[in-house]
C-alpha positions in Angstrom: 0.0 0.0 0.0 2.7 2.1 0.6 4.3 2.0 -2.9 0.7 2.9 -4.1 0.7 5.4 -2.0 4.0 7.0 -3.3 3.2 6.3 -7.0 -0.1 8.1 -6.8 1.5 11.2 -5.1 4.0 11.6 -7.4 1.6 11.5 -10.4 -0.1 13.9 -8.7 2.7 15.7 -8.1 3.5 15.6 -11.6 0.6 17.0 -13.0 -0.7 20.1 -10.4 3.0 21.3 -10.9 2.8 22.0 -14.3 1.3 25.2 -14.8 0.4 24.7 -18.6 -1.0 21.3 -17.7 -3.5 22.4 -14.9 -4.3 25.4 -17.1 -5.5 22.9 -19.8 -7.0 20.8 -17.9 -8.9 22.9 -15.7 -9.7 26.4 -16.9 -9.3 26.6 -20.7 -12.2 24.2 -20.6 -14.5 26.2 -18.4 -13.3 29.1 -20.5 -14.0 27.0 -24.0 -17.5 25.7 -22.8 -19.0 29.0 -21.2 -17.7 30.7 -24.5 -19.5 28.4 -27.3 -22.3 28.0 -25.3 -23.0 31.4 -24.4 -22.2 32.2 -28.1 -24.5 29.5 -29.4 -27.1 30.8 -27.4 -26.8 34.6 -28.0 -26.3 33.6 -31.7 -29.3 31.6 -31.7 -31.3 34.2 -30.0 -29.7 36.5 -32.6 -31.4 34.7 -35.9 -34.8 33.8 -34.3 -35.0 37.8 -33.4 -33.9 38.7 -37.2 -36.6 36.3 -38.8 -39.1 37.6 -36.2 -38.4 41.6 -36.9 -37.8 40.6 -41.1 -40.3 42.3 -43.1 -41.8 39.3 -45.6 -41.6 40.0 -49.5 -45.0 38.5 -50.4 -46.7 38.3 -54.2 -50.4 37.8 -54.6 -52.1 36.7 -57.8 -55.3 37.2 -58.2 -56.0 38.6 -55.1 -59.6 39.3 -53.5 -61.7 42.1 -53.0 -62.3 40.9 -49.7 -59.2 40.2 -48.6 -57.7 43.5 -47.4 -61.1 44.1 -45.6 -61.1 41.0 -43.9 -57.2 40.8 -43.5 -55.7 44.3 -43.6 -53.3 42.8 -41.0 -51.7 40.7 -43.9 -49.7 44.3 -44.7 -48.5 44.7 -41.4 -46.4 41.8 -41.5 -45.1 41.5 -45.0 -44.9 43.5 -48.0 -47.1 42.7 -50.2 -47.4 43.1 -54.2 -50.2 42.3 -56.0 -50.1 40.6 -59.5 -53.2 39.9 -62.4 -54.4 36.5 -63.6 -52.0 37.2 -67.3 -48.8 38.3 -65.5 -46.0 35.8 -65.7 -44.8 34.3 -62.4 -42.1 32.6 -63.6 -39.5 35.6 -62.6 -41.1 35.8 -59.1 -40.6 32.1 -58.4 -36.8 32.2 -59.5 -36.5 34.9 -57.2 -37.7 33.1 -54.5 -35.5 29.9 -55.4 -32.1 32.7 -55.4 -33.7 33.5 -51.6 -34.3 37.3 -52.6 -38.0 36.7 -52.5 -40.0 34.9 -49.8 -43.5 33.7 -51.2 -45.9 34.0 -54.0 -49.8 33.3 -53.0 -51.9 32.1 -55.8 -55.7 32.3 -55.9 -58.0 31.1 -58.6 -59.5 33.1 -60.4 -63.2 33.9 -59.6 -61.8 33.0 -55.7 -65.1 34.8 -54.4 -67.4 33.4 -56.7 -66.5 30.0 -56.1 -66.8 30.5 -52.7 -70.3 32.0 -52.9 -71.2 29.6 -54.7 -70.2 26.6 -51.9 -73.5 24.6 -52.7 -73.1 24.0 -56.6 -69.7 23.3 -56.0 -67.4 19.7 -55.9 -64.9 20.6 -53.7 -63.5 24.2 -52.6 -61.4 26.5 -54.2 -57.8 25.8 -53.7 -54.9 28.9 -52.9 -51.8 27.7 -53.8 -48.3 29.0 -51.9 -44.9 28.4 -53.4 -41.7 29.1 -51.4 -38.5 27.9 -50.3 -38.0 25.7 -47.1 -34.5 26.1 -47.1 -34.5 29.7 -46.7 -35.6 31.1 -42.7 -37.5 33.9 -44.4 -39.6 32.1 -46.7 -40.4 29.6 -44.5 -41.3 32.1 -41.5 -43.7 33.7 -44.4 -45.8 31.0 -45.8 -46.3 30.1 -41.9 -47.4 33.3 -41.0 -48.9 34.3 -44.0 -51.3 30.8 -44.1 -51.9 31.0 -40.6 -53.6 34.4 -41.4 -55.3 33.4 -43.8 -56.5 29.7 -42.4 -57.6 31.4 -38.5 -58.5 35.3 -39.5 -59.6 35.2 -43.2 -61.1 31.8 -43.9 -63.0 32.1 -40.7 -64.7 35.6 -41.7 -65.7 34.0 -45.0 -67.5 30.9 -43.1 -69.2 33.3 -40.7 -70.1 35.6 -44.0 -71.7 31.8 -45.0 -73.5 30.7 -42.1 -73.9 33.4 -39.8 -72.9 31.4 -36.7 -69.7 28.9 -37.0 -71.0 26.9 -33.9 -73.6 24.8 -36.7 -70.3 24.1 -38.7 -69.1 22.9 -35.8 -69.0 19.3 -35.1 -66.5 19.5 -31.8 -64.0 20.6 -30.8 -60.7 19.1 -28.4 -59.0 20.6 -25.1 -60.9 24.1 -25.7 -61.7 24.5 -21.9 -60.0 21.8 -20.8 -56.7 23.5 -18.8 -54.9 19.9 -17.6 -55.0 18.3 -20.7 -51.1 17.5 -20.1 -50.3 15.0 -17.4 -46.7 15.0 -16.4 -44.3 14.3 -13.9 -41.8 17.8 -14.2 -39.3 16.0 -12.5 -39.2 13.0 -14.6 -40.1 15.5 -18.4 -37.0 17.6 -17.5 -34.9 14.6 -16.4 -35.6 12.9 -19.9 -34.2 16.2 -21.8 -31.1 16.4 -19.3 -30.9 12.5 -19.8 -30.7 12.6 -23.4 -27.6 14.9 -24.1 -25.3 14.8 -20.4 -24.8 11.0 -20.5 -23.5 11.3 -23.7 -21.7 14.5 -22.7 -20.0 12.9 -19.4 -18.9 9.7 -21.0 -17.0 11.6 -23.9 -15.8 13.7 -21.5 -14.4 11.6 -19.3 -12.7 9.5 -21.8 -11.6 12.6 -23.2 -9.7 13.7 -20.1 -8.3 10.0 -20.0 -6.4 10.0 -23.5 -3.9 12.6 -23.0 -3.0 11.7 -19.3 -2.8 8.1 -20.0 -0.8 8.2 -22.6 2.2 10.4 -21.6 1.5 8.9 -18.0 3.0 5.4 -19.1 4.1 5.3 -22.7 5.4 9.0 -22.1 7.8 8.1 -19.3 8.7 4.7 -21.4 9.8 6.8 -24.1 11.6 9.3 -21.6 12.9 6.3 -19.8 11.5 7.5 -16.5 9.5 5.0 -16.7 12.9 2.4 -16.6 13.9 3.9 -13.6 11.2 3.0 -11.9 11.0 -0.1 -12.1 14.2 -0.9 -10.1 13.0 0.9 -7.6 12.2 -1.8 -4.6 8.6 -0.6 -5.1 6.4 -3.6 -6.5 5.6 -3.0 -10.0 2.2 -4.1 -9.0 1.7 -1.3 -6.8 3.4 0.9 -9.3 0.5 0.1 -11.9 -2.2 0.3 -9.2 -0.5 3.8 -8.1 -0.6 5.2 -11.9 -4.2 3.7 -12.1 -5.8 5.6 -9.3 -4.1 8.6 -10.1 -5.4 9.0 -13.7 -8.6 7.7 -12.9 -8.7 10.8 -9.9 -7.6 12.8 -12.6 -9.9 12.0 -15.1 -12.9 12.2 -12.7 -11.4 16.0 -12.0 -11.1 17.1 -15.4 -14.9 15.7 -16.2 -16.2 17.1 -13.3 -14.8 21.0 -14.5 -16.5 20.4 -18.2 -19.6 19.3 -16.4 -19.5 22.4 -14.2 -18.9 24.6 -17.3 -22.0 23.1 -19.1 -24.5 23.3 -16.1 -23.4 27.2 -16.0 -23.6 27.5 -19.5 -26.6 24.9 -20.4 -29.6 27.3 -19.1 -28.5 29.9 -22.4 -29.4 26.5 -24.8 -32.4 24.7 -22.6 -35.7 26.9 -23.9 -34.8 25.0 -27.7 -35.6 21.6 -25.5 -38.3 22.8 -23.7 -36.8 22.3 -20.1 -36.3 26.1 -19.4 -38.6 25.8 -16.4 -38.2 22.6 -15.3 -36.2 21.4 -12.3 -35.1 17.8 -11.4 -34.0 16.4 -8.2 -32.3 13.6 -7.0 -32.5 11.1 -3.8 -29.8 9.5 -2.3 -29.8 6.5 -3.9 -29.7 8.0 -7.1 -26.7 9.9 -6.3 -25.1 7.2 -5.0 -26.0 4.7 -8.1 -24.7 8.0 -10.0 -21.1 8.3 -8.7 -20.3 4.8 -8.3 -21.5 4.5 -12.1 -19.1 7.6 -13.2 -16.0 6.4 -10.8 -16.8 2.7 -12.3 -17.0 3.6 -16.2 -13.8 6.2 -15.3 -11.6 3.6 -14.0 -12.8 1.5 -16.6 -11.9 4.4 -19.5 -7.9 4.9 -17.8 -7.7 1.0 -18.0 -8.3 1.0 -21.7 -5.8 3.5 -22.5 -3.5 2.3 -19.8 -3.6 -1.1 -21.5 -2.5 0.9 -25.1 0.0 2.8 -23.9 1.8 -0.4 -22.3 2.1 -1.5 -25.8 2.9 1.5 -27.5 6.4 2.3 -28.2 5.6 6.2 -28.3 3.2 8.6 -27.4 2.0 8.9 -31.2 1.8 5.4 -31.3 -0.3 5.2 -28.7 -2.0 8.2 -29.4 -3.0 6.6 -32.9 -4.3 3.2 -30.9 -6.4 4.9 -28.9 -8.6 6.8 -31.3 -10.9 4.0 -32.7 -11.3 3.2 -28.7 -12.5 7.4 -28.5 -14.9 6.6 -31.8 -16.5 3.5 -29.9 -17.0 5.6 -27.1 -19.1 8.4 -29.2 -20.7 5.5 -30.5 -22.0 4.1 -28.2 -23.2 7.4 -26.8 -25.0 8.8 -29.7 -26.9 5.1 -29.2 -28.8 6.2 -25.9 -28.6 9.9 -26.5 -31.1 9.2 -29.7 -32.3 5.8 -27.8 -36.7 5.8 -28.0 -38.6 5.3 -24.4 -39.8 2.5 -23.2 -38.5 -1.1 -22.4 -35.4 -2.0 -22.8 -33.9 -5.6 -23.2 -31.8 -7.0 -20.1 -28.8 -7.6 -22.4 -28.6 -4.1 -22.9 -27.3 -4.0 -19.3 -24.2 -6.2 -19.4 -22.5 -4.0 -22.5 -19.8 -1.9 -21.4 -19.8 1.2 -21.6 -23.4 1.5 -23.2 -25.1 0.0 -20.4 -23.3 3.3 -18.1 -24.7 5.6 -20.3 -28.1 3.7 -20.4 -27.7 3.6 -16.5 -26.8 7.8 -16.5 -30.3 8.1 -18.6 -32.2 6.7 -16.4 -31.1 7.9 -13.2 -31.8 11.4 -14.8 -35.8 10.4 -15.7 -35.7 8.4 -12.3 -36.4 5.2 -14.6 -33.0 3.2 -13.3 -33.6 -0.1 -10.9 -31.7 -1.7 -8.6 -31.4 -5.1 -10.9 -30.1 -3.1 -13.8 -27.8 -0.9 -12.1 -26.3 -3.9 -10.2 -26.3 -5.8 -14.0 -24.2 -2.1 -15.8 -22.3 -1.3 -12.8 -21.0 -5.6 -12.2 -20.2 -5.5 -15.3 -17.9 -2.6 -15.6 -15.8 -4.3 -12.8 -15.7 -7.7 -13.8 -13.9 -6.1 -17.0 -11.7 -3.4 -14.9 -10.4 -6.4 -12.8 -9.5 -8.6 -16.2 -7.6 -5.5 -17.4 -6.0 -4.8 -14.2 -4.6 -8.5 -14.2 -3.5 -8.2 -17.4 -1.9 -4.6 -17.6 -0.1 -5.9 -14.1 1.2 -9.0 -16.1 2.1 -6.9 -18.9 4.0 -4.6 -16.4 6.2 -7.4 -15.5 7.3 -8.4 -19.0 10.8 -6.1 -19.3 9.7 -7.6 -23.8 6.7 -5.5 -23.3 8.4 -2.6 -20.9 11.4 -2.0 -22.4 10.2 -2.5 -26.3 12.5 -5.1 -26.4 
């Protein structure tokens, strides 16, 4: 214990004495994540207030006498231009393709006769609206512009018809009814929170992992520090158990500051999900399922790259190794971030790494049971010990320490 002991001070050491080191893991990422969030968010706010405040550019063929009467808000909102049954629309339409236009309204001619004449008629006069989805304004106009038309205009006409709209009226869903939506708060804004910071922590924490455990082992092997150490009457045992703990503290620290940085910068980004009044809360037993998942699937992520960068001859080497073990990772991630509700199927449970992040979800929408945490967080050390073993065998090969 004592070599352990010594081994994970000096790593320690190593790390919170290099000023560049703690400045890059600690504070350029609160910096980093406050920054592109906060951006994101004021940027975002940004275009939703431009396409709000933007003036359409709207054409009208064939448009009604009515209309302005009924609809004289339609010029508030848009500027409108008004073409005749023979003029050519061909120019207006390329215009709105090049985005310099936002949307043409066609009626058919004789609109208010057909209308009037509703009872000798097959089928109702159609008003046809061509614009371009890809474009914010055009898309902002032909909702705004059919919405007026569908609650304000067509609704005039049909009282113009029958007088009273009640007898046209068959029924009508949730109009008094204040508590149509049934939800637990808790559990609504846990499900938003659980479906991007699972994903978020395991990255991150893997992310922390790579750079440390790399220039931890196969950076001192290529320095020969590494050498040096193992003549020391320190077990080499306890040296890898030493190393171990300390990146897997380490680790834990550096997620911890990128999960910090989101929850102060996350509230700027959570009205686009929906959750910018919710709240969630956890017992204890969630939060202690919650940590011993995270030290778990930590200890579990320095492993991995510890058992790399035993076999790597240099740090780019072992830099290069590692990366398809960061892509399975995001993987695996992106699986339950974009995962569907409902049951899910035991095996699920005994994957590494996926069934952590299916284990993070649902402790966030207070879904997670004892059976399957037990199933995620069993596995996760079954595999931890097998790698221990073997990086500690590997340890005491000087063919696989000393590249011979």
């Amino acid at each position: 214990m004592r070599g352990i002991k010594i081994i994970f001070q000096k790593e320690m050491r190593r790390v919170f004495k290099d000023k560049k080191m703690v400045i890059s893991l600690f504070i350029l990422p609160v910096i980093l994540m406050v920054g592109i969030y906060g951006l994101m968010g004021y940027l975002s706010d940004q275009m939703t207030e431009n396409v709000e405040t933007h003036q359409s550019l709207v054409w009208i063929q064939n448009e009604p006498e009515d209309l302005e009467t009924y609809l004289p808000q339609l010029r508030e909102v848009a500027q409108v231009q008004t073409l005749s049954a023979d003029d050519s629309t061909d120019e207006i339409k390329q215009r709105i393709y090049d985005g310099t236009a936002d949307l043409l309204v066609v009626f058919p001619e004789n609109f208010s006769e057909q209308v009037a004449d509703y009872e000798n008629s097959q089928k109702p006069p159609e008003i046809q609206t061509f614009y371009n989805p890809s474009e914010e304004y055009s898309q902002a106009a032909r909702e705004n512009v059919v919405g007026l038309l569908e609650s304000v205009y067509e609704k005039a006409l049909l009282e113009q018809r029958f007088g009273n709209l009640d007898v046209v009226t068959a029924f009508t869903i949730d109009t008094t009814n204040t508590q149509s939506q049934i939800q637990d708060e808790s559990k609504a804004a846990g499900r938003v929170l659980g479906m991007m910071l699972p994903y978020l922590i395991t990255i991150l924490l893997f992310a922390g992992t790579m750079s440390l455990g790399t220039d931890t082992i196969t950076g001192e092997k290529e320095r020969g520090t590494l050498a040096c150490m193992l003549v020391t009457p320190i077990k080499r045992s306890e040296i890898v158990l030493g190393k171990l703990l300390s990146l897997t503290v380490l680790s834990i620290l550096s997620a911890s500051v990128y999960v910090v940085a989101l929850v102060i910068s996350l509230p700027k980004t959570m009205g686009s999900l929906g959750a910018e009044n919710m709240s969630v809360s956890f017992n204890a037993s969630q939060i202690a399922m919650m940590a011993a998942i995270i030290l778990a699937l930590a200890f579990l992520y320095v492993l991995l790259v510890a058992v790399v960068s035993v076999f790597a001859r240099t740090v780019k080497e072992a830099a290069t190794y590692v990366t398809p073990l960061y892509l399975i990772v995001i993987v695996a991630g992106l699986f339950t971030m974009f995962a569907t509700t409902g049951t899910r199927e035991v095996y699920e449970y005994i994957i590494p790494i996926y069934s952590s992040s299916i284990c993070l979800s649902e402790i966030f929408s207070n879904e997670l049971t004892i059976a399957h945490f037990l199933m995620s967080f069993g596995t996760t050390i079954v595999i931890s010990a097998l790698l221990t073993a073997g990086i500690v065998k590997a340890f005491n090969s000087e063919k696989v320490m000393f590249n011979a």
